[in-house]
C-alpha positions in Angstrom: -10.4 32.2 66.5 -12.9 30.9 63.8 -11.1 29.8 60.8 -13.6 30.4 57.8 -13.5 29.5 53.9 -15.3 31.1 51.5 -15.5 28.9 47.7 -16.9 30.7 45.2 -17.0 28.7 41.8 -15.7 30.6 38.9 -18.3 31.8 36.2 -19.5 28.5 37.5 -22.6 27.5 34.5 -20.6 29.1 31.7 -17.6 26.8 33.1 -20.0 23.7 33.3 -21.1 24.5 29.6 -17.4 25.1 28.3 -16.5 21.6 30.3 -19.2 19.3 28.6 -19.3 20.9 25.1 -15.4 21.3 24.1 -16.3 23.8 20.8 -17.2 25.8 23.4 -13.7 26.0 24.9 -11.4 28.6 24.9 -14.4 31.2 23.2 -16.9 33.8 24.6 -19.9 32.6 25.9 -23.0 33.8 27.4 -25.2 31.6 29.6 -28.8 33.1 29.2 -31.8 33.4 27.0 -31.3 34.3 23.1 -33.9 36.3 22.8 -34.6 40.6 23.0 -35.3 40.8 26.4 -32.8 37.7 27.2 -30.5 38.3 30.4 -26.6 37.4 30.7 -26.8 34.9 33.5 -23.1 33.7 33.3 -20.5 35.1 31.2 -17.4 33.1 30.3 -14.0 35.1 31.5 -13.3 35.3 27.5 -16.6 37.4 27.5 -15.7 39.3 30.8 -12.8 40.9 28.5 -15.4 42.4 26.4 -17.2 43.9 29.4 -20.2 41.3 29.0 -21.5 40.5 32.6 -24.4 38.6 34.3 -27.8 40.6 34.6 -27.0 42.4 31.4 -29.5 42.2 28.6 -28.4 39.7 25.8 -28.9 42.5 23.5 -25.9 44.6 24.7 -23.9 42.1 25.6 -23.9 41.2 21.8 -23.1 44.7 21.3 -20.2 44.3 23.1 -19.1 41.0 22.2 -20.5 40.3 18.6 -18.9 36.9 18.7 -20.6 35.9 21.4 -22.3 32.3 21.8 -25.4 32.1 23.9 -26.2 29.2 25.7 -29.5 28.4 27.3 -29.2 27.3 31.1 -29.7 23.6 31.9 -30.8 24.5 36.0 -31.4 20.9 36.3 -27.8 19.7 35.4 -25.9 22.7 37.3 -27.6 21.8 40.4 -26.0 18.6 39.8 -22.2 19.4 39.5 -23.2 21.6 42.6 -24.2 19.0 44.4 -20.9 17.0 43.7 -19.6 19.9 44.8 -21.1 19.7 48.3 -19.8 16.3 48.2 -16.2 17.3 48.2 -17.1 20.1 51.0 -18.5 17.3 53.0 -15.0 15.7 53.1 -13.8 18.1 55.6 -16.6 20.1 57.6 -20.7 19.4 57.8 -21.3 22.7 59.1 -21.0 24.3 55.3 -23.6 27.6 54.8 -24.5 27.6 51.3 -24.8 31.0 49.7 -26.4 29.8 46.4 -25.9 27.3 44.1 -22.0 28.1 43.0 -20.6 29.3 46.8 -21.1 28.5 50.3 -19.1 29.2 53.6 -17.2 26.1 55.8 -16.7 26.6 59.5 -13.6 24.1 59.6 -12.3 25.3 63.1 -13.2 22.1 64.2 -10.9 20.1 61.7 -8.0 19.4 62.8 -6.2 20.9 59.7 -5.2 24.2 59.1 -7.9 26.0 57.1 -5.2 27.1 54.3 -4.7 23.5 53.8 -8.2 22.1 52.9 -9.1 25.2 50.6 -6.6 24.4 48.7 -7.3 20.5 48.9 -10.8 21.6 47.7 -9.9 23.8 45.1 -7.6 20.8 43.6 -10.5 18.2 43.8 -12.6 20.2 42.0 -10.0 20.7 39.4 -9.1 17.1 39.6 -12.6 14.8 39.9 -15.1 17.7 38.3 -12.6 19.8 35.8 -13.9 23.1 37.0 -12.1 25.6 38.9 -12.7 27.7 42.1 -12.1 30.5 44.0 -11.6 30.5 47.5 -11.1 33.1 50.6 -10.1 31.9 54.2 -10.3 34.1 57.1 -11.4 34.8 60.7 -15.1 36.1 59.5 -18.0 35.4 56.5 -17.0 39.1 55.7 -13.6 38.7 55.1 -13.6 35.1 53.6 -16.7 36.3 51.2 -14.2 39.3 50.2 -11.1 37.4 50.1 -12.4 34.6 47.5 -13.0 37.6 45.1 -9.7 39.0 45.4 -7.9 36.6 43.6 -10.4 35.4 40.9 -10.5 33.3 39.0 -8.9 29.9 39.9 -7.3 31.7 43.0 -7.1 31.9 46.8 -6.6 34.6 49.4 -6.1 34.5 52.8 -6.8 37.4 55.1 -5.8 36.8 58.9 -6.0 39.1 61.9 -2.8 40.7 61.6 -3.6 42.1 58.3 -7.2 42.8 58.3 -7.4 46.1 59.5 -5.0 47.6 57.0 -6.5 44.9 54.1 -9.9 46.7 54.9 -8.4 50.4 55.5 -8.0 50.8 51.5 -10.9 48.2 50.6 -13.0 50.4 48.5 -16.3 51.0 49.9 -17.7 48.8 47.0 -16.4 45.8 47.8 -17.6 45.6 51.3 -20.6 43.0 51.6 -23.7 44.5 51.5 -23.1 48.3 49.7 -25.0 48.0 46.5 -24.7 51.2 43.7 -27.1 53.3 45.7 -25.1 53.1 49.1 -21.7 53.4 47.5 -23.6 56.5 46.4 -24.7 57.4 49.2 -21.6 57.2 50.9 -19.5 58.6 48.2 -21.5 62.0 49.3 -20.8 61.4 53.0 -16.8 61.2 52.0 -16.6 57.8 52.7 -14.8 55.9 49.4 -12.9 53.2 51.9 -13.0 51.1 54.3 -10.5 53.5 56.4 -13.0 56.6 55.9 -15.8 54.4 57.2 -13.8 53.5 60.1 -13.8 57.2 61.0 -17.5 57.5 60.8 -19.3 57.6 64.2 -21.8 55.0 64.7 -24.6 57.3 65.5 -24.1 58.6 62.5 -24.0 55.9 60.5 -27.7 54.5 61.9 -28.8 58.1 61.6 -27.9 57.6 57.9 -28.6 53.4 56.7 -30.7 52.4 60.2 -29.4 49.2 61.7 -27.6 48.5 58.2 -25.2 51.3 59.5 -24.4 48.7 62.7 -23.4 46.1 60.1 -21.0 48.8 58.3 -19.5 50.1 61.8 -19.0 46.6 62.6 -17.3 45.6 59.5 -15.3 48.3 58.7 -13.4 47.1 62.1 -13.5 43.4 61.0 -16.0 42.4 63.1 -18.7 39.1 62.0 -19.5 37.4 64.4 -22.7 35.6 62.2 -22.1 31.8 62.1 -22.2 29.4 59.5 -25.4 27.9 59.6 -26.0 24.5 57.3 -29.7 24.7 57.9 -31.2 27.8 56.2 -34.7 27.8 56.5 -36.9 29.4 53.6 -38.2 32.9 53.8 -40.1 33.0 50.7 -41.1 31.2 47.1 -41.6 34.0 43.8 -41.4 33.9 40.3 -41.0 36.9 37.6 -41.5 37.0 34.4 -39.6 39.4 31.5 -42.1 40.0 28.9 -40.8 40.0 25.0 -42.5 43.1 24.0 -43.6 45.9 27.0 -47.1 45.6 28.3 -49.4 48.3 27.6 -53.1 47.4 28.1 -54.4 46.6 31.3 -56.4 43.3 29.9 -53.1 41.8 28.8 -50.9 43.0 32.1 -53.9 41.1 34.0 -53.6 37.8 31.8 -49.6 37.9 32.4 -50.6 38.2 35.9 -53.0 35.1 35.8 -50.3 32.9 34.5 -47.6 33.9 36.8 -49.8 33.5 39.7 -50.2 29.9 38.5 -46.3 29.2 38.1 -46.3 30.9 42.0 -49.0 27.9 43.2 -46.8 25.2 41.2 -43.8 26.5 43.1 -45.3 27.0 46.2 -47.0 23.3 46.5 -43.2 22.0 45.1 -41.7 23.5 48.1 -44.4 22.7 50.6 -44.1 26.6 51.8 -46.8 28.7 52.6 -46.8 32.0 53.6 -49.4 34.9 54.9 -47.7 38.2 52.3 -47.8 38.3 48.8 -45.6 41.2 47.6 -46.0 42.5 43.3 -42.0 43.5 41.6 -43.3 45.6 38.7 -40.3 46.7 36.6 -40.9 49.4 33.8 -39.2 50.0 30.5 -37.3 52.6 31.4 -35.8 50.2 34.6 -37.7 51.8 36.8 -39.2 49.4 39.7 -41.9 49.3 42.9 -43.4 46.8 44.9 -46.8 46.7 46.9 -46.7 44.2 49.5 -50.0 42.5 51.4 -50.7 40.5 54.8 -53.9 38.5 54.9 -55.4 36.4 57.1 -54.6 32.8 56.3 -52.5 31.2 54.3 -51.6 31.8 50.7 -51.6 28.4 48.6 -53.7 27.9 46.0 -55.0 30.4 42.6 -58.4 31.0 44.6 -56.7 33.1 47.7 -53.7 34.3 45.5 -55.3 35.9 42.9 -57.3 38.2 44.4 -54.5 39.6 46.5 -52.4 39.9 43.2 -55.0 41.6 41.2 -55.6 44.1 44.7 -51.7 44.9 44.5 -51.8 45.2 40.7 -54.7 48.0 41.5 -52.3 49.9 43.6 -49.8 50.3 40.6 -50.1 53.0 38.1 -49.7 50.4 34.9 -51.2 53.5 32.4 -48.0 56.0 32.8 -45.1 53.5 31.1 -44.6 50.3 29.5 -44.2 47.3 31.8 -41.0 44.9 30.7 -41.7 42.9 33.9 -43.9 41.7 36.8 -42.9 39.2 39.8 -44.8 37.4 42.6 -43.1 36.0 46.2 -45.2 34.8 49.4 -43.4 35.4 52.4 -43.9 35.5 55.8 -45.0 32.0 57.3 -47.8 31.9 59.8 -46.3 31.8 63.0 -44.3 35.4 62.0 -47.3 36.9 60.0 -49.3 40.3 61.1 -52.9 38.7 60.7 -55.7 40.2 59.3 -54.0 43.1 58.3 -53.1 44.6 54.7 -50.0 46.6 54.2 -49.5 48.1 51.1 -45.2 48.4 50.0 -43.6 51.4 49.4 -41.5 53.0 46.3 -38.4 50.1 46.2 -35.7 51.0 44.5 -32.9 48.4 45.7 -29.3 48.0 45.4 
């Protein structure tokens, strides 16, 4: 049996903020651009109370909160304290999965020491040596662990083993399972499914028939079963960039100079990261929230403003920009050579994720 640990860090850059700025302590803050179309990117637990959350514009969350300090993000200095972090995780495992920059999986079967033990040695160094606390769920699985680190939050720990896990995930609401966004919970809310026992119930078949081979991944772990790995080498899928706009675009000459200039922070990103890909895929979000993407595969690599460009501009062509305000437009290459479709074009479809 695999014994996983899941750390989560709690409201990990609002934490970092609150640690290095002590007026800042013990108040609601609100990591994020001060600005209109600003976005909550970490809210302080004093916020939470208030309902103020990240991805929410700064706009309501001051609504919400009208106390609220905003506090611009320093990316630089949190992928610091991360990385300190991953010191500390280094201690006891090297096979450690990161999730993003404030959570990551440890495979510590290996260890020698029972996995209960070093979650909560970790948890107590990172109080100790970086004054910042985390969250952290052991189990058999990813699933479980990932689920298990939120159930106690924040500044807790949960362990889920295989004598309880089937009744833990009989009455886990069907939104906390990893992987059902709004629009499945929806989904499944009309199929009767609001648990993780109702989903049990539901016959395979018919859950493919419904989410394709996502429904495998439900069947699967609505009877505890993970059997992904941890893998400490992740290798990149694809480089983007978006950009919010202050004010909603409306004419097409200015949608197309936006466009110019985030093609150019693409290429700067792109050469930083030494990836290249062979699709370019256009996120344009509307006022009203509303969002599509239109994907592309050329032949040859995309790298540089001269073969970028013109893609972007043919995507932006397949996008009704006339019928409503744009509040936002994104650019990713994916797809590296040796997996890309060459020489053909494949225009996206309607994309309204979770």
């Amino acid at each position: 049996m695999r014994k996983i640990i899941h750390i989560d860090m709690d409201a990990f850059f609002a934490s970092v903020e609150q640690r290095d700025n002590p007026e800042l302590r013990g108040i609601p803050i609100a990591v994020g651009f001060d600005g209109p179309r600003g976005v909550v990117s970490t809210a302080s637990y004093e916020a939470r109370k208030f309902g103020v959350h990240s991805a929410m514009p700064i706009v309501r969350a001051k609504i919400l909160c009208p106390h609220l300090t905003v506090v611009s993000s320093d990316h630089a200095h949190y992928k610091e304290v991360s990385m300190q972090v991953g010191e500390i995780f280094r201690r006891y495992t090297c096979l450690i999965e990161p999730l993003s920059i404030d959570e990551a999986f440890l495979d510590v079967t290996e260890s020698g020491i029972g996995a209960v033990e070093i979650a909560k040695d970790i948890r107590k160094a990172i109080r100790e040596e970086l004054h910042l606390t985390a969250s952290a769920g052991v189990s058999f699985n990813k699933f479980l662990a990932k689920i298990a680190s939120d159930y106690r939050k924040p500044d807790g720990m949960f362990v889920i083993d295989e004598n309880s896990a089937n009744d833990f995930i009989a009455d886990l609401p069907i939104e906390k399972f990893w992987g059902v966004g709004p629009k499945t919970a929806q989904e499944m809310h009309k199929m009767g499914i609001f648990n993780g026992r109702q989903l049990r119930d539901c016959s395979l078949n018919h859950l493919t028939d419904v989410f394709g081979k996502a429904g495998i991944v439900y069947y699967n772990f609505a009877r505890g079963i993970d059997d992904r790995i941890v893998e400490p080498v992740r290798v990149r899928k694809s480089v983007g960039c978006e950009q919010t706009f202050l004010d909603d675009l409306h004419k097409k000459s200015v949608i197309l100079i936006e466009l110019y200039h985030i093609v150019l922070e693409l290429v700067t990103r792109l050469a930083k990261s030494k990836f290249r890909g062979c699709t370019l895929t256009l996120k344009v979000k509307f006022a009203d929230f509303s969002q599509i993407t239109r994907s592309a595969t050329v032949d040859g690599k995309l790298e540089s403003k001269d073969n970028i460009l013109p893609v972007a501009k043919y995507l932006l062509g397949q996008v009704d920009c006339e019928s409503k305000p744009i509040r936002l437009i994104g650019l990713s290459v994916s797809n590296p050579p040796d997996e890309a479709r060459h020489g053909k074009w494949v225009e996206g479809v309607l994309d309204f994720k979770d």
